[in-house]
N, C-alpha and C positions, 0 to 999 in steps of 0.2 A: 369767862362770860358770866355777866350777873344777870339770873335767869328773871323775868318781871311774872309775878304771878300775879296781876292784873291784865292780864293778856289771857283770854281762855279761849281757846281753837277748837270749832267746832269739829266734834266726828260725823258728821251729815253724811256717810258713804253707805255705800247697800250690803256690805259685808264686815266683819270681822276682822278677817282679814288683810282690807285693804286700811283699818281704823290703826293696827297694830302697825302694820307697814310707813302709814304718815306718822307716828310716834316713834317709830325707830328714826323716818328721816329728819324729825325735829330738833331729835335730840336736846342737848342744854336751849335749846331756841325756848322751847314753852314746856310748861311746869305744871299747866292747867288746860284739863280736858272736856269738854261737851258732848253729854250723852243723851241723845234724845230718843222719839219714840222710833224714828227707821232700825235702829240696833237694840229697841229695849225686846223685841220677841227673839229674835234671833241669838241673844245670848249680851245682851247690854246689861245684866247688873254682875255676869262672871266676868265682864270686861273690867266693871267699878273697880271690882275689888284686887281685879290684878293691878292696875294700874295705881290703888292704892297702895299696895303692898309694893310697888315698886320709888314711891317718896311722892308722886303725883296728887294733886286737889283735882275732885272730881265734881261738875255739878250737873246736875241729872235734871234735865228740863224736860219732866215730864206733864208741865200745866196738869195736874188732877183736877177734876171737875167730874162730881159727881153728888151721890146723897153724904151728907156729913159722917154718918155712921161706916161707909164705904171707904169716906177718904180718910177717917181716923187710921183705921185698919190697915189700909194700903202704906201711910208714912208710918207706921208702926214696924210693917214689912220692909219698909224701904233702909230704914235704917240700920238696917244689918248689916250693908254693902260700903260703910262707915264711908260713904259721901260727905261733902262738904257742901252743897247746896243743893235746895230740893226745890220746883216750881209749882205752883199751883195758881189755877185760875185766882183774879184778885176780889172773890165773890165773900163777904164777909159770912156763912155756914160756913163756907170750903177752906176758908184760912183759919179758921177758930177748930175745924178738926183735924188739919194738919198739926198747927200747935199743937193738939190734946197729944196727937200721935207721934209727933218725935220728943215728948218727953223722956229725959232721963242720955238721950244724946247730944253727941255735941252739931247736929246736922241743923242747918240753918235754912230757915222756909222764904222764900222770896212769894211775891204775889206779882203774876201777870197782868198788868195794866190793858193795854191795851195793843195790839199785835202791829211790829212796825211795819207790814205787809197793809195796812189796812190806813184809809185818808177817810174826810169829811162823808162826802160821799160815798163812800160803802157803809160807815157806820149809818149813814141815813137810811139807806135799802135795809140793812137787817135791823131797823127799827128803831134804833137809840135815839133821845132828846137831847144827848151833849156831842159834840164834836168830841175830837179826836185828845184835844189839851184838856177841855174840861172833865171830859171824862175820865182821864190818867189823874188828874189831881183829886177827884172825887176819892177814885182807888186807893189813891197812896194816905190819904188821911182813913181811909176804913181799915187799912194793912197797918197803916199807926195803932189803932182800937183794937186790934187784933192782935197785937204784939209779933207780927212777922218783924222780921230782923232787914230784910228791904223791899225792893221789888223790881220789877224789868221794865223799862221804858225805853223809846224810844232817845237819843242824844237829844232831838230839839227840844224834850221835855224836863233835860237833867239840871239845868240853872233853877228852873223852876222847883222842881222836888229838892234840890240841896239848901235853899232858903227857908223849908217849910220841916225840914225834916232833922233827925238827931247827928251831929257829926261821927256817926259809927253806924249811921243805917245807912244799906247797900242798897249802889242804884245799877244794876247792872246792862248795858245797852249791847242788844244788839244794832242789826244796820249800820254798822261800822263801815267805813269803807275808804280805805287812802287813796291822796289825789288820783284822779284818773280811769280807779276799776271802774268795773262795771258796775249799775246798782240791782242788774236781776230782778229779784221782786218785789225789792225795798224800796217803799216812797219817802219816808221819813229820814233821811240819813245824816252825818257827820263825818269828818276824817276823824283817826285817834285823837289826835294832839285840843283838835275841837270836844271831842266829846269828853275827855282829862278835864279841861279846863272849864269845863260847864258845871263838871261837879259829879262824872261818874266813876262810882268805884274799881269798873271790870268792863272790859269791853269783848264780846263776844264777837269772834272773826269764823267765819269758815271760808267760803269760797276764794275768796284774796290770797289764801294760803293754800285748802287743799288743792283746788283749781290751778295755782302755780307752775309755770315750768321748772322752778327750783324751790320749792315750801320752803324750808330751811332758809335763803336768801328773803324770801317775803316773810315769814316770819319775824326775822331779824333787823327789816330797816322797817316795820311796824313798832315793834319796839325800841329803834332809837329815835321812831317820831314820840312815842308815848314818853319818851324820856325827857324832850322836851318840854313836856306841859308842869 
């Protein structure tokens, strides 16, 4: 089995335990893991580092957003756990001190566009003047200015950033979703083979898989839809 590490499965579970258990049952399936903040207190960055140490890419979607001087500091910390990607809100202080802060690793800074949980309409109630596209595009040209390495959008927005952007900057999408799932809390979405062909680099999966009566099986005919794009 030739394992796709453009497929990263999310560990969205409330323990440990049960993140180790879906990784045992993945096995050759996926090669690339998602560490976010439900497992970053409870022991998410001794998770990083084992998982690294066992041949695994790990990207730690921890959107930082804070004062600049904080989140230097924090990706300076972060980079211990010799991750592969790091997230930060896509606020140009907050990306300019992640940069500062993973100097000297090889850990590569994404910027949060815009949350695929989130439509016109919600952005209107918490206040914004762009929609949901323009706002994402705004982002990715300031994560340009900024020298992050890519950023997270939403699929409907990946055709759009792969025109405007370098061919080696990362577009990473959640909201993923192959024919038929569920979409949960995702407004924005795409299948794999959609969201490949639009122009993004990684697609972030959780519930389609851990959710699964066989992960392992949905894992696997996820990536031989992504095979085709």
């Amino acid at each position: 089995m030739m394992t796709d590490r453009r497929l990263i499965t999310a560990l969205d579970l409330p323990a440990i335990s049960d993140a180790e258990a879906l990784v045992e049952t993945l096995g050759e399936a996926c090669a690339h893991y998602k560490i976010g903040l439900q497992l970053l207190p409870i022991g998410g960055m001794d998770l990083a580092r084992s998982l690294k140490a066992r041949g695994h890419d790990v990207f730690l979607d921890f959107k930082l957003h804070d004062i600049p001087a904080t989140v230097e500091k924090a990706t300076r910390s972060i980079t211990q756990a010799g991750a592969d990607l790091l997230t930060v809100h896509a606020e140009p202080p907050v990306m300019r001190a992640a940069v500062e802060g993973r100097e000297g690793s090889d850990l590569k800074i994404l910027g949060v566009t815009v949350l695929t949980a989130y439509d016109d309409p919600m952005l209107t109630q918490m206040g914004y003047a762009y929609g949901a596209r323009d706002l994402v595009m705004r982002r990715v040209d300031q994560a340009l200015d900024c020298g992050l390495d890519g950023v997270v959008a939403s699929p409907q927005e990946a055709e759009a950033i792969r025109a405007r952007v370098p061919e080696d900057f990362l577009i990473v999408t959640p909201g993923v979703r192959p024919a038929g799932a569920a979409l949960g809390d995702q407004v924005r979405v795409a299948t794999p083979e959609a969201a490949l062909k639009a122009g993004a680099s990684h697609l972030v999966i959780g519930r389609p898989i851990s959710q699964a009566d066989d992960p392992f099986a949905a894992a696997q005919a996820i990536a031989d839809e992504m095979a085709k794009a």
